[in-house]
C-alpha positions in Angstrom: 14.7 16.5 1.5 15.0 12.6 2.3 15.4 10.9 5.9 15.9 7.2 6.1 16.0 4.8 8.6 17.3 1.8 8.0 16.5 -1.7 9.0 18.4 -1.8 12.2 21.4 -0.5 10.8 24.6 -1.8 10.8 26.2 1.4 9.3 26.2 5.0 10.3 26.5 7.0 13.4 23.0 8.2 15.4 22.0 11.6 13.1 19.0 13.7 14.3 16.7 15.7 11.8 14.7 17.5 14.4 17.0 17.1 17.9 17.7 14.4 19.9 14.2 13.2 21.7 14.3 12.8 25.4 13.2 10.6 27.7 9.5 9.8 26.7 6.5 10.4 28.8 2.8 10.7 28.8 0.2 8.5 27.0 0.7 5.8 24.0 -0.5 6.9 20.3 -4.2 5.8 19.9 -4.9 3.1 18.1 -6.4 3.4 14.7 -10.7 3.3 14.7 -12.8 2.1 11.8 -15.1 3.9 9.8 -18.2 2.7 12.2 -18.5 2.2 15.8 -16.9 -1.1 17.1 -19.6 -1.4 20.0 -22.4 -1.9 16.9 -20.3 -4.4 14.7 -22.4 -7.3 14.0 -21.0 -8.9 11.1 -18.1 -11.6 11.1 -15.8 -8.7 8.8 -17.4 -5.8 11.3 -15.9 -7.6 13.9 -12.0 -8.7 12.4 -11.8 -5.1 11.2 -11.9 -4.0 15.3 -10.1 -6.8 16.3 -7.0 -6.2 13.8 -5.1 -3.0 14.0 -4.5 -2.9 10.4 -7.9 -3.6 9.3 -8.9 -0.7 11.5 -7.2 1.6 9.9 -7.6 0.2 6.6 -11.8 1.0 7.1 -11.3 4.0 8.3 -9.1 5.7 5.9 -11.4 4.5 4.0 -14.9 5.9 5.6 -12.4 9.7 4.8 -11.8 8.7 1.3 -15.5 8.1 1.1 -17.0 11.4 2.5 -13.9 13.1 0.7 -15.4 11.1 -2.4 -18.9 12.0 -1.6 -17.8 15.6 -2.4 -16.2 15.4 -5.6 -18.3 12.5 -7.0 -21.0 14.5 -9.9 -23.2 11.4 -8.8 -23.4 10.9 -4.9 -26.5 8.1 -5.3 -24.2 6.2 -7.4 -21.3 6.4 -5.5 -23.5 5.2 -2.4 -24.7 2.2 -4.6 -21.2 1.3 -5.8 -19.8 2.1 -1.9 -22.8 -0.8 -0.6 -22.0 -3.4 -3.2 -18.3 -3.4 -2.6 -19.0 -4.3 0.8 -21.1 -7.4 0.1 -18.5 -8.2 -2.5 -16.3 -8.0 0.9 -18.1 -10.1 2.5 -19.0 -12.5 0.5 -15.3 -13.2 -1.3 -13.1 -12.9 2.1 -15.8 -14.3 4.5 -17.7 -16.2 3.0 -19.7 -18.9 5.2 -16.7 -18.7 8.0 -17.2 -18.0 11.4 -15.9 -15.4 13.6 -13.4 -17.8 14.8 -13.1 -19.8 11.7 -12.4 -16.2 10.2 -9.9 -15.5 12.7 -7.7 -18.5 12.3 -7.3 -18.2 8.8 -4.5 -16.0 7.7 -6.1 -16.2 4.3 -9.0 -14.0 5.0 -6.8 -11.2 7.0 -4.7 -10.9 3.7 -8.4 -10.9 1.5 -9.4 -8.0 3.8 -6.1 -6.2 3.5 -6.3 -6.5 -0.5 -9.7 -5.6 -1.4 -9.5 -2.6 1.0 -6.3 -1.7 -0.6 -8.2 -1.6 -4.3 -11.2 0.4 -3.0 -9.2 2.9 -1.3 -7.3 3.3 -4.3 -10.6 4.1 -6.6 -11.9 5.9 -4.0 -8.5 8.0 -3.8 -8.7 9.0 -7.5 -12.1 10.2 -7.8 -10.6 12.4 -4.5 -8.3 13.8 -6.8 -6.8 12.1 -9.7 -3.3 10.3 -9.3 0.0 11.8 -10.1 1.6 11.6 -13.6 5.1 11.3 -13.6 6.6 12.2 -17.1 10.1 11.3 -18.6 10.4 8.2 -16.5 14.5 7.5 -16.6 16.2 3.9 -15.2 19.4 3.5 -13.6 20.3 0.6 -16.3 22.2 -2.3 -15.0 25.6 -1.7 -16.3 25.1 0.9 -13.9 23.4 -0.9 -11.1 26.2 -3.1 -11.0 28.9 -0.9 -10.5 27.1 0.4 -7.8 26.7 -2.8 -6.0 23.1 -2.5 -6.5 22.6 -5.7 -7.5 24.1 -7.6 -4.8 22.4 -8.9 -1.9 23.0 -7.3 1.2 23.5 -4.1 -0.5 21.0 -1.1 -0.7 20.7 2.7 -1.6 20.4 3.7 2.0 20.0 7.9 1.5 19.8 10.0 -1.7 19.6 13.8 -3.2 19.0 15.5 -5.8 21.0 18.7 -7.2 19.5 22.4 -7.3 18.3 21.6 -11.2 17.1 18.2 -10.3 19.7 17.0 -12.9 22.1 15.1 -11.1 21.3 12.4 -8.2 23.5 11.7 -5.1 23.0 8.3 -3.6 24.6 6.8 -0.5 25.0 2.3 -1.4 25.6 0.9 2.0 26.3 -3.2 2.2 26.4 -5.3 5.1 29.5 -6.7 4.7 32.5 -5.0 4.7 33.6 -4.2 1.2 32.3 -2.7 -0.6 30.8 -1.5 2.3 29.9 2.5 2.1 30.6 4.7 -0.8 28.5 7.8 -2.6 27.7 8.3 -5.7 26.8 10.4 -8.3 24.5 9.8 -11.6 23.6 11.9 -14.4 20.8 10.6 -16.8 22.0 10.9 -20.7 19.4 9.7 -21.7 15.7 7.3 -20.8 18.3 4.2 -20.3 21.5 5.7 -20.1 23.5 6.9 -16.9 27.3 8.5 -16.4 28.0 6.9 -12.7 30.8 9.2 -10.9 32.4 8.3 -7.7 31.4 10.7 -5.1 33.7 9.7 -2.1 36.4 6.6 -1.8 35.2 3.5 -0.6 34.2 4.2 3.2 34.4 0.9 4.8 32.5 -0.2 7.4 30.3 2.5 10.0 31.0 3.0 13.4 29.2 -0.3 14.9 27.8 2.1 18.1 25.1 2.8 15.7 23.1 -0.4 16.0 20.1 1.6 16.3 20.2 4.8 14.6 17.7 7.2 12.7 20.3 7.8 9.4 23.4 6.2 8.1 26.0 9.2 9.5 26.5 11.0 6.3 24.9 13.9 5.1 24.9 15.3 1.6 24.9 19.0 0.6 24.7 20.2 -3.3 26.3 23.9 -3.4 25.8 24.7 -7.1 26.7 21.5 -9.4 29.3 20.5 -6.1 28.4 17.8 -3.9 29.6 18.1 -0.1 30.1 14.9 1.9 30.1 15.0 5.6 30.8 11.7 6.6 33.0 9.5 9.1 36.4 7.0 8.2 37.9 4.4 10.3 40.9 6.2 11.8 44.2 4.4 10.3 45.7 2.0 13.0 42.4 2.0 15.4 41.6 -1.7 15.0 45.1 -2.7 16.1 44.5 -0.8 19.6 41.1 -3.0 19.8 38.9 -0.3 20.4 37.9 1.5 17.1 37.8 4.9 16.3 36.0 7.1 13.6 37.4 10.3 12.3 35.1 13.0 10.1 35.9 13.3 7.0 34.4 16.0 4.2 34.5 15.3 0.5 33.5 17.2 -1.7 32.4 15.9 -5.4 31.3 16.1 -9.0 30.3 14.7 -12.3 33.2 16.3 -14.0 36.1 16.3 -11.5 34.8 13.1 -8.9 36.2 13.4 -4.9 38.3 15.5 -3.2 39.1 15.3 0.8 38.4 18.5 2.1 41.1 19.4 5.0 38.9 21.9 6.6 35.1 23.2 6.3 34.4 26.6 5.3 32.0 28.3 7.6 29.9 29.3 4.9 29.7 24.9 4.3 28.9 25.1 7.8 25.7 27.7 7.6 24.3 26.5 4.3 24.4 22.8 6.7 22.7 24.1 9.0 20.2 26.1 6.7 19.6 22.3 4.9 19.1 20.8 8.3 15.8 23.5 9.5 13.6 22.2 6.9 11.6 19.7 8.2 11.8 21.5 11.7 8.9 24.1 10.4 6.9 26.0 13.1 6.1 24.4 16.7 7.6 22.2 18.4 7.7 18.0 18.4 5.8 18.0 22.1 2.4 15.8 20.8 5.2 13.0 19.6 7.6 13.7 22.8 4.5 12.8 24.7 4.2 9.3 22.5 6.5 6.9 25.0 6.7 4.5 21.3 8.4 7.4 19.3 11.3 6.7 17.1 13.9 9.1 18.3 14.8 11.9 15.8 11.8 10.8 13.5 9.4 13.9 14.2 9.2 15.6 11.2 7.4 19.3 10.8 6.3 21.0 8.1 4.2 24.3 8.4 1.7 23.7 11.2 1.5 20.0 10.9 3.7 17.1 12.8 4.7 13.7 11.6 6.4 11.0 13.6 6.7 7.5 13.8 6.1 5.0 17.0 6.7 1.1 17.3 3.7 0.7 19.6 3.7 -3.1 18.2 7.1 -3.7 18.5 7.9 -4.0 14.7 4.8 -2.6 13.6 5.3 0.9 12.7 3.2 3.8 12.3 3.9 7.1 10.9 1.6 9.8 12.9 0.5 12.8 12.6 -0.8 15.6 14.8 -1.9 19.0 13.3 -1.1 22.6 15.4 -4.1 23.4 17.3 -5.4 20.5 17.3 -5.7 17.8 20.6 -5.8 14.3 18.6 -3.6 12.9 16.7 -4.0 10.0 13.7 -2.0 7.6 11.7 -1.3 8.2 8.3 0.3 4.7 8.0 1.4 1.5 9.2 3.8 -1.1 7.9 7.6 -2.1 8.7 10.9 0.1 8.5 9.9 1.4 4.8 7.5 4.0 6.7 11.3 5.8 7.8 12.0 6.2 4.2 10.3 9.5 3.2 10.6 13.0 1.5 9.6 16.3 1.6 9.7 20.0 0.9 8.1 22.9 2.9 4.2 21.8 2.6 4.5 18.2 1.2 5.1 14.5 2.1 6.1 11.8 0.4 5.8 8.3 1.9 5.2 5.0 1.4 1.6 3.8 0.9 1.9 -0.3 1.4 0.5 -1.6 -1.9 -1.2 1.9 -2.9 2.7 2.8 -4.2 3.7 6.2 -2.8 1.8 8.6 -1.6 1.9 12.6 -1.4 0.3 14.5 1.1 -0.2 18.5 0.6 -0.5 19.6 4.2 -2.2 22.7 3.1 -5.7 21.0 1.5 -4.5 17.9 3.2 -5.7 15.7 0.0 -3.1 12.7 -0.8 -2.2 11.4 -4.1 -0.9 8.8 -5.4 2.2 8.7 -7.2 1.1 6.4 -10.7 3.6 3.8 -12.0 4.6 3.0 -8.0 3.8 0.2 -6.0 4.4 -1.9 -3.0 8.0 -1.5 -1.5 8.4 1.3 -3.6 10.4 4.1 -1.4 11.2 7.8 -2.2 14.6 8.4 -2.0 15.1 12.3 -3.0 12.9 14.9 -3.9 13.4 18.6 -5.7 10.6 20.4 -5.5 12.1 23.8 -7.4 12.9 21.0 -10.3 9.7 18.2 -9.1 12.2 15.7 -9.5 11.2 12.6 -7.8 13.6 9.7 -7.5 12.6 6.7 -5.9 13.8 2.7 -5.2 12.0 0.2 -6.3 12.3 -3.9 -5.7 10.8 -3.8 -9.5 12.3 -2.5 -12.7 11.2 0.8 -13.3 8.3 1.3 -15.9 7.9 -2.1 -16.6 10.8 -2.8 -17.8 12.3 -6.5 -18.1 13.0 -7.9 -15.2 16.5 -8.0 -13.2 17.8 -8.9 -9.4 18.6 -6.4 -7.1 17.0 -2.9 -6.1 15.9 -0.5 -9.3 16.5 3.4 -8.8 13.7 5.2 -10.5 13.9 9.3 -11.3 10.9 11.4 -13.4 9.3 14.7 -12.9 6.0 15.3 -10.9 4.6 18.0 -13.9 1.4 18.4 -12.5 2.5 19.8 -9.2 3.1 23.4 -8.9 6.1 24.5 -7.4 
């Protein structure tokens, strides 16, 4: 299961995952705390890491990974030494002589920060448990890319899935201008390089423009066996002439060997396997610890088993993806960045989200130990995920596997083979 949110969309209707969230009340999401208590910071980098939301909550996921590390580490003294001389090494290479207000006007030194937490956490996340492996690492090449309109600016994979077997992956290609506009697609790997690109719908034009701020592009995408179903929205013919437009649904239904059919009407049993899709991610509970966040991004909240995700815009741009777990009071944030954090994936007990320059990140909510995903990094997003198959694919601003470099965004696909299912 994928949800995406994209930057302030100019395509797709308002599509909820987990109901439309009402009118918000109660108290705003705490901010994040460091690993030590802000009323005893001394130090000029004690200080900017309480004074910076980011740095806060770079130290204290880091002071977890620690005690988490503290546990599986065979030699604790060691660790301790090696934990105390990374932060002089701190210290010394982003402070330096500054002071607190030298410190604070130099961007420089915020970015330092940032990046030597970043490479500790990461350390200090694999002696946790070491980082995923993903095996038979396959490209979308860019014969491929191009017909796709992948490679054009303005253009982007917006939502994607992945069939029963994992085999075959549907991927939504919006673009902000109006052709090629919307179109889905679906693409078979032959081979580590090679992909056979089927249309999955007709060009789609342009999305209903009431959607300036929306929570998913208006399509959804079911796989019934090796059949892809399309539920999606067309620009009625003749509307623009009337000057006020008008969107009709549309269901197509799609695959590698026979490409798109319009559907005239939707079998009920299309209907109930829908609506069967559309519970995960809805889990046990309810969303009331993010209802009570008044920054919540509406249809966000995200449950699986006994935990809740969401995300809130607090800082206005800012984002952070929370968490609050069933039976518990407090909430925390898993992670902050920009629109990326909307992009995630997940099955019944696991999520898959962007960690910043860590790559991507997945979270087992029953040990509640994250991972990283090896061979990802920053701006990397996951774009479907088949757990029955542990098929992970995922878009990436780089080419995938370190392969030469090209324009345009890189769709990546391998198997998580460590993970059991």
């Amino acid at each position: 299961m994928t949800w995406t949110l994209p930057r302030v969309a100019r395509w797709g209707a308002l599509l909820v995952l987990a109901g439309t969230i009402g009118a918000a009340r109660g108290a705003p999401l705490a901010p994040p705390e460091p690993g030590f208590r802000c009323a005893e910071a001394r130090s000029v980098a004690e200080r900017l890491v309480c004074a910076r939301r980011l740095l806060a909550l770079a130290d204290g996921q880091l002071a977890q990974l620690y005690r988490q590390a503290q546990q599986a580490a065979p030699e604790r003294d060691a660790l301790r030494t090696e934990q105390l001389a990374w932060l002089k090494r701190r210290d010394s290479a982003c402070i330096g002589q500054r002071t607190l207000a030298q410190a604070e006007a130099d961007s420089r030194v915020h970015a330092c920060l940032l990046d030597t937490y970043v490479a500790r956490r990461r350390a200090l996340r694999d002696i946790v448990q070491p980082p995923l492996l993903p095996s038979g690492l396959m490209a979308l090449p860019d014969a491929a890319r191009r017909q796709i309109a992948l490679d054009r600016r303005g253009c982007a994979a917006t939502q994607g899935r992945l069939s029963g077997d994992g085999r075959v992956l549907a991927l939504e290609v919006g673009c902000e201008a109006p052709r090629p506009g919307r179109r889905i697609w679906l693409l078979q790997p032959r081979g580590a390089q090679e992909f056979d690109v089927q249309a999955g719908t007709p060009e789609l034009g342009a999305s209903d423009p009431h959607g300036e701020q929306v929570v998913g592009t208006g399509t959804e995408l079911l796989w019934d066996r090796d059949q892809l179903y399309i539920f999606s929205s067309m620009e009625a013919p003749g509307s623009a002439a009337s000057g006020a437009v008008h969107w009709a649904p549309v269901t197509f239904v799609a695959s590698m060997a026979n490409g798109p059919a319009r559907l005239a009407t939707v079998p009920e049993r299309l209907t109930v396997l829908l609506e069967l899709q559309r519970q995960v991610g809805r889990g046990i509970g309810d969303a009331a610890p993010a209802d009570e966040d008044p920054d919540l991004v509406g249809g966000s909240p995200v449950a699986l088993a006994r935990q809740l995700f969401w995300l809130s815009d607090a800082a206005r741009g800012t984002i952070s993806l929370a968490t609050q777990a069933q039976g518990q009071r407090t909430s925390r944030i898993l992670a902050m960045g920009s629109w990326e954090l909307a992009r995630l994936a997940w099955d019944a007990r696991r999520l898959i989200y962007p960690g910043g320059a860590e790559g991507l990140l997945l979270l087992d909510t029953d040990t509640g130990i994250t991972r990283r995903i090896a061979g990802t990094g920053a701006g990397d997003v996951p774009l479907a995920w088949q757990p029955d198959a542990r098929r992970l694919a995922w878009l990436s601003p780089r080419p995938c596997g370190g392969l030469p470099a090209s324009a345009g965004s890189h769709v990546c696909v391998a198997t998580l083979t460590e993970l059991g299912r």
